[in-house]
C-alpha positions as CSV (number, residue, x, y, z in Angstrom):
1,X,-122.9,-6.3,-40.7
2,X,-126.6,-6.1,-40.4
3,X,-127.8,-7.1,-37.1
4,X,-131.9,-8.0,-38.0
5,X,-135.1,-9.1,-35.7
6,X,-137.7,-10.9,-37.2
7,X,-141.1,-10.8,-35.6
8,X,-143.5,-12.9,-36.5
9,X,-140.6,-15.7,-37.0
10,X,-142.8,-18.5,-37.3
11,X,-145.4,-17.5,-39.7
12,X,-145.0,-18.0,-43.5
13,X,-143.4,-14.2,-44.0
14,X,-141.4,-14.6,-41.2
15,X,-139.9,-18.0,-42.1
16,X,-138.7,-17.1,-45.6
17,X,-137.6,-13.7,-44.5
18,X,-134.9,-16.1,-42.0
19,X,-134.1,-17.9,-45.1
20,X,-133.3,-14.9,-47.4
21,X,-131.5,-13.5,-44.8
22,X,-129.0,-16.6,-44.2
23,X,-128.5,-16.8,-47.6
24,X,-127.6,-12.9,-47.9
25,X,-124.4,-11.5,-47.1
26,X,-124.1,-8.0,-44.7
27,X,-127.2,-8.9,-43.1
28,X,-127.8,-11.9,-40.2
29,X,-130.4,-12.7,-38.1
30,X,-130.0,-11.3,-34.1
31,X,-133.5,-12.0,-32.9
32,X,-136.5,-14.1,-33.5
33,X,-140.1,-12.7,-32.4
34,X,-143.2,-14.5,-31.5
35,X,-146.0,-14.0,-29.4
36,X,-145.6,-14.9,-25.7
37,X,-147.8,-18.2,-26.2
38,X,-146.8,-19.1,-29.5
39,X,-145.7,-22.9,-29.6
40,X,-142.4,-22.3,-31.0
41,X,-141.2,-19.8,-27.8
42,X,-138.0,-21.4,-26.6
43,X,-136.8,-23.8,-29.9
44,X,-134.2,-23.0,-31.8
45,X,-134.9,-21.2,-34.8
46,X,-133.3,-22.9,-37.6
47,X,-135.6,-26.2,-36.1
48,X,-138.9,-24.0,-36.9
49,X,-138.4,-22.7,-39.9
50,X,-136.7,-25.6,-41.3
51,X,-132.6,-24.6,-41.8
52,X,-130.1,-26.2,-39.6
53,X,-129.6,-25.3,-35.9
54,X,-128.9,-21.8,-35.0
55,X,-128.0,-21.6,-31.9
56,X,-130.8,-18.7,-31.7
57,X,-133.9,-19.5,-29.9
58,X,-137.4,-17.9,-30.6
59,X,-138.4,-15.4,-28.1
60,X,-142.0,-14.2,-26.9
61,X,-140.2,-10.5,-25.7
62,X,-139.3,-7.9,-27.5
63,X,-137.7,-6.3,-24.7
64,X,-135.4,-9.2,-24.8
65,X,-134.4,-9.4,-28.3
66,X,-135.1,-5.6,-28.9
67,X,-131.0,-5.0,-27.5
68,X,-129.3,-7.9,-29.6
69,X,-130.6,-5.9,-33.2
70,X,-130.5,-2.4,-35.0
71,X,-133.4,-2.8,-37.2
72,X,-136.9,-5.3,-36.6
73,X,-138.6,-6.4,-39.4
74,X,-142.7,-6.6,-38.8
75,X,-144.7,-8.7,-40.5
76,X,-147.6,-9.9,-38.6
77,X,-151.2,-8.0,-37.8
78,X,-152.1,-4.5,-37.0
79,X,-152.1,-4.6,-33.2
80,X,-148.6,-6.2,-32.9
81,X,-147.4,-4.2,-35.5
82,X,-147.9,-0.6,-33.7
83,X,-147.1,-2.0,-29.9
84,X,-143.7,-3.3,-31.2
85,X,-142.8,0.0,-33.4
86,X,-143.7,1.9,-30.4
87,X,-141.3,-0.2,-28.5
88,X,-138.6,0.1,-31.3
89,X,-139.0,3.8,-31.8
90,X,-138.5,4.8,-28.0
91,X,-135.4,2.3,-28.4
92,X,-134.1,4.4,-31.1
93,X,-134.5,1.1,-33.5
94,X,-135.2,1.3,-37.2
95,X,-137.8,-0.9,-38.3
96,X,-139.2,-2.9,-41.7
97,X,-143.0,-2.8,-41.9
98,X,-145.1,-5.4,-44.3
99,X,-147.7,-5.9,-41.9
100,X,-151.5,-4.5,-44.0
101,X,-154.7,-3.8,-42.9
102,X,-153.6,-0.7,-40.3
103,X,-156.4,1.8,-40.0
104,X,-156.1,5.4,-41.2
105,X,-155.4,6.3,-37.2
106,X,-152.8,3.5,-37.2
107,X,-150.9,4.7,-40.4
108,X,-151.2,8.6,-38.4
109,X,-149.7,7.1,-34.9
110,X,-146.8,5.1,-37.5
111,X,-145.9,8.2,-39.4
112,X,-145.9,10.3,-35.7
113,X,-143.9,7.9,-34.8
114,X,-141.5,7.3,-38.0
115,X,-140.0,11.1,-37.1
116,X,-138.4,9.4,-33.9
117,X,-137.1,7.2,-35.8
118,X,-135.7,5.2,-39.1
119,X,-138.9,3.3,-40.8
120,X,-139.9,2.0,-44.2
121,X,-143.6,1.2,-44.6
122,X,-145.2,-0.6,-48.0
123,X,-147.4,-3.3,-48.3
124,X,-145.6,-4.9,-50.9
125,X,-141.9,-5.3,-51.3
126,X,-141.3,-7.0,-54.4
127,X,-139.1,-5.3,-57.0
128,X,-141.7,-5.8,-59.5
129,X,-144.4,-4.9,-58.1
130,X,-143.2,-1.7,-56.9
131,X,-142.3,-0.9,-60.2
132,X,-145.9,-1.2,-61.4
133,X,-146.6,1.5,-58.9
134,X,-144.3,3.8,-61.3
135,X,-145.4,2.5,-64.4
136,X,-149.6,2.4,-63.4
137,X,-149.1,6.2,-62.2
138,X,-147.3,7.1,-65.6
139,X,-150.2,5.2,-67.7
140,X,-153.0,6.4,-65.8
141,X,-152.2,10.2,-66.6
142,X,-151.6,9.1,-70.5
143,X,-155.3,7.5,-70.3
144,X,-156.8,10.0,-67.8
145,X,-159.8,10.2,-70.5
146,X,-162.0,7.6,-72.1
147,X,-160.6,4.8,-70.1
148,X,-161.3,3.3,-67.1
149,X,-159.3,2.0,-64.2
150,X,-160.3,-1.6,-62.5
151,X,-157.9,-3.1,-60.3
152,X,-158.2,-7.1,-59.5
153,X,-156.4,-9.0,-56.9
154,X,-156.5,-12.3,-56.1
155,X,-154.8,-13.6,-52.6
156,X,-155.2,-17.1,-50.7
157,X,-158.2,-18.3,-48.9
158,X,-156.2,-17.2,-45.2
159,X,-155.4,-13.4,-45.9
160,X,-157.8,-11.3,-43.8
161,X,-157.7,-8.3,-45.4
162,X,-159.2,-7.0,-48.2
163,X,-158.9,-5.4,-50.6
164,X,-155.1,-6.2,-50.5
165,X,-152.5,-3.5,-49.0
166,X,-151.1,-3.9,-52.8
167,X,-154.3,-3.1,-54.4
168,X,-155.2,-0.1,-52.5
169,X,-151.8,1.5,-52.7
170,X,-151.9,1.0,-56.8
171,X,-155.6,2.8,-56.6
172,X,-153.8,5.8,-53.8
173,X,-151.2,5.8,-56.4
174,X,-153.7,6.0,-59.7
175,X,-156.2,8.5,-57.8
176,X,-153.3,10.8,-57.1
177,X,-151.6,11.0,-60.7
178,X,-155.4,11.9,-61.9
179,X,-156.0,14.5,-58.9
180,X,-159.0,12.2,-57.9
181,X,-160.2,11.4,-54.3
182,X,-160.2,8.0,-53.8
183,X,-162.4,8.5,-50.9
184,X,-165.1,9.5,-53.0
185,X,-164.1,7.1,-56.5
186,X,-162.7,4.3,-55.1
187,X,-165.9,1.1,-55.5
188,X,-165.2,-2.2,-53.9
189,X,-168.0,-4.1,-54.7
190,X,-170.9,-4.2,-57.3
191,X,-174.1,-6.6,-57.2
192,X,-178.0,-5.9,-58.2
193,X,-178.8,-2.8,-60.2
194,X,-176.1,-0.6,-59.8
195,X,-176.6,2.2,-63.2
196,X,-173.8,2.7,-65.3
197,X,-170.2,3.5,-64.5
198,X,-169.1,7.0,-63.6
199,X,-166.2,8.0,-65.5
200,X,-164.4,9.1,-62.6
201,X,-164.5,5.6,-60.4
202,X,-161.9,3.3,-59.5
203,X,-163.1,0.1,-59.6
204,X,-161.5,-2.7,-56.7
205,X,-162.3,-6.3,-57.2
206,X,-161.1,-9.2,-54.4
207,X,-160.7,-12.7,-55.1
208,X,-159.6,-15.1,-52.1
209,X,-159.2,-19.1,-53.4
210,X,-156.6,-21.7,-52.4
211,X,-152.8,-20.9,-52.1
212,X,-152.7,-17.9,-54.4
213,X,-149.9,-16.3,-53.0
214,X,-150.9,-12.6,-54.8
215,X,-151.9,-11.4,-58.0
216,X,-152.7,-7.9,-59.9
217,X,-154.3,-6.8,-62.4
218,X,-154.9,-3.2,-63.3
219,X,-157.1,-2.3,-66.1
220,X,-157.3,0.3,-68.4
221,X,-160.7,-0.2,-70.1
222,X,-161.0,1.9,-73.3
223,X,-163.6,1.5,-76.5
224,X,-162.3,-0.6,-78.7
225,X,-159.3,-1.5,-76.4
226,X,-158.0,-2.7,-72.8
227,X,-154.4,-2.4,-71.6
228,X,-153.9,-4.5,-68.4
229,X,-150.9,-4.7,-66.2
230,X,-150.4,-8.0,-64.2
231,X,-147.6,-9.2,-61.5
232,X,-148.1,-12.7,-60.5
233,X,-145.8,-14.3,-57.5
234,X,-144.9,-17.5,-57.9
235,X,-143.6,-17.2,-54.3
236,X,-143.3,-15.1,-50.7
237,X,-139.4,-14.9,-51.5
238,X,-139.1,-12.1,-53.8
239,X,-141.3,-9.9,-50.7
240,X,-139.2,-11.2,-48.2
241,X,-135.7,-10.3,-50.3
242,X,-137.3,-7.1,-50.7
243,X,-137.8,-6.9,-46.9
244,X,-134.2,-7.8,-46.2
245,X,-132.9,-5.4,-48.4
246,X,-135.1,-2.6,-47.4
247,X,-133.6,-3.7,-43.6
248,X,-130.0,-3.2,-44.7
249,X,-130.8,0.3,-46.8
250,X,-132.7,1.4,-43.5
251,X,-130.5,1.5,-40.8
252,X,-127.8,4.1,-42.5
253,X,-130.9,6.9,-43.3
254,X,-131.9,9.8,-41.1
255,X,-135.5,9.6,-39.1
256,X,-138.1,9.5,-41.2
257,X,-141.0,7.5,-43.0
258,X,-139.8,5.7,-46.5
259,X,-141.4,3.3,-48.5
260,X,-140.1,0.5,-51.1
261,X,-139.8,3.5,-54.2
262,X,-137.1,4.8,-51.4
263,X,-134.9,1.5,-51.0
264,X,-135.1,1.0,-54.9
265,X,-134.3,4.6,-55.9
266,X,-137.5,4.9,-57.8
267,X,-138.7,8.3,-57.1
């Protein structure tokens, strides 16, 4: 049996993480994260994210809940996110990272610190989603000429980054099966005069409206045809089963840096 913290219980990852997980079996839930002034410090878990009482109340200290589990499952902001792998690490504790937006010196310090420890890192974790990043790679090296690549996304009116985590990893994955620099091709916005397209750009477009809860779209662009490839979720459940499971593949491997294509067996 999986023993599991969830940071970030209380948010809208967290809560249906604590719901996959109590429906799953070799997995339970040994810890319950928020920040130290979060309301919810101190009430039972099941009472804030809406199953019955659990006899497990939400803490505002790692260091306290940090014992109880083997693995910690992060989904919450960029600051947070390193402090409590840091934590986790020294403690010789795998952990489950979803949290996006980390800067290029925050990905560095995570993969320094991944080698101390057992740690899967992708900003998605939906089955199908990580599946597109197979299948765009494989498509993009068929139409590496006279096509080109746009990739739309389309979150809800809260998320703060942009372009989504999602988006830039299906352009990292794109750029690299065409030996591109996505440093140099990637374009994130367009307006005014702008010349015509280079062949070698990759375009990323960012739509923020309602409750979306994530969508997209990568384009192919040809003349005389377009081949898009679209994931729509309906829901946060299929990320957070594909967090849970990534949490009990996890704690059995040996130190290192994974991603989702390493829980599903896709590479």
């Amino acid at each position: 049996m999986v023993k599991a913290i969830v940071s970030g219980a209380a948010g809208r990852m967290g809560g249906r993480i604590i719901h996959m997980m109590a429906a799953a079996e070799g997995i339970r839930l040994a810890g319950a994260l928020e920040r130290p002034d979060h309301p919810t410090v101190g009430k039972d878990v099941g009472e804030v994210v809406g199953l019955p009482l659990m006899g497990l109340k939400v803490s505002g200290s790692l260091a306290e809940v940090l014992p109880q589990g083997e693995v910690l499952i992060e989904f919450t902001h960029p600051e947070p996110t390193m402090a409590h792998l840091k934590e986790a690490a020294a403690a010789g504790k795998a952990v489950v990272i979803g949290t996006t937006g980390l800067s290029a010196t925050q990905v560095a310090d995570l993969t320094k610190l991944a080698a101390k420890t057992r740690v899967v890192f992708a900003p998605n974790m939906s089955v199908g989603v990580n599946l597109m990043f197979k299948v765009v790679t494989d498509i993009a090296k068929v139409l590496s000429e006279g096509y080109d690549i746009e990739i739309v996304e389309a979150h809800h009116r809260l998320k703060k980054d942009a372009p989504s985590g999602t988006a830039l990893k299906l352009a990292q994955v794109i750029a690299q099966g065409l030996g591109r620099d996505l440093e140099k091709v990637g374009v994130y916005a367009r307006r005014g005069l702008i010349g015509e397209r280079s062949k070698e750009e990759i375009g990323l477009q960012t739509i923020r409206a309602g409750d979306i809860v994530g969508e997209h779209t990568v384009i192919f662009g040809g003349i005389g045809e377009r081949l898009e490839i679209i994931h729509r979720a309906h829901s946060r459940d299929n990320f957070a089963k594909g967090a849970v499971r990534a949490a009990q593949w996890v704690v059995s491997q040996p130190p290192g840096l994974y991603d989702m294509q390493d829980v599903l067996g896709l590479k």
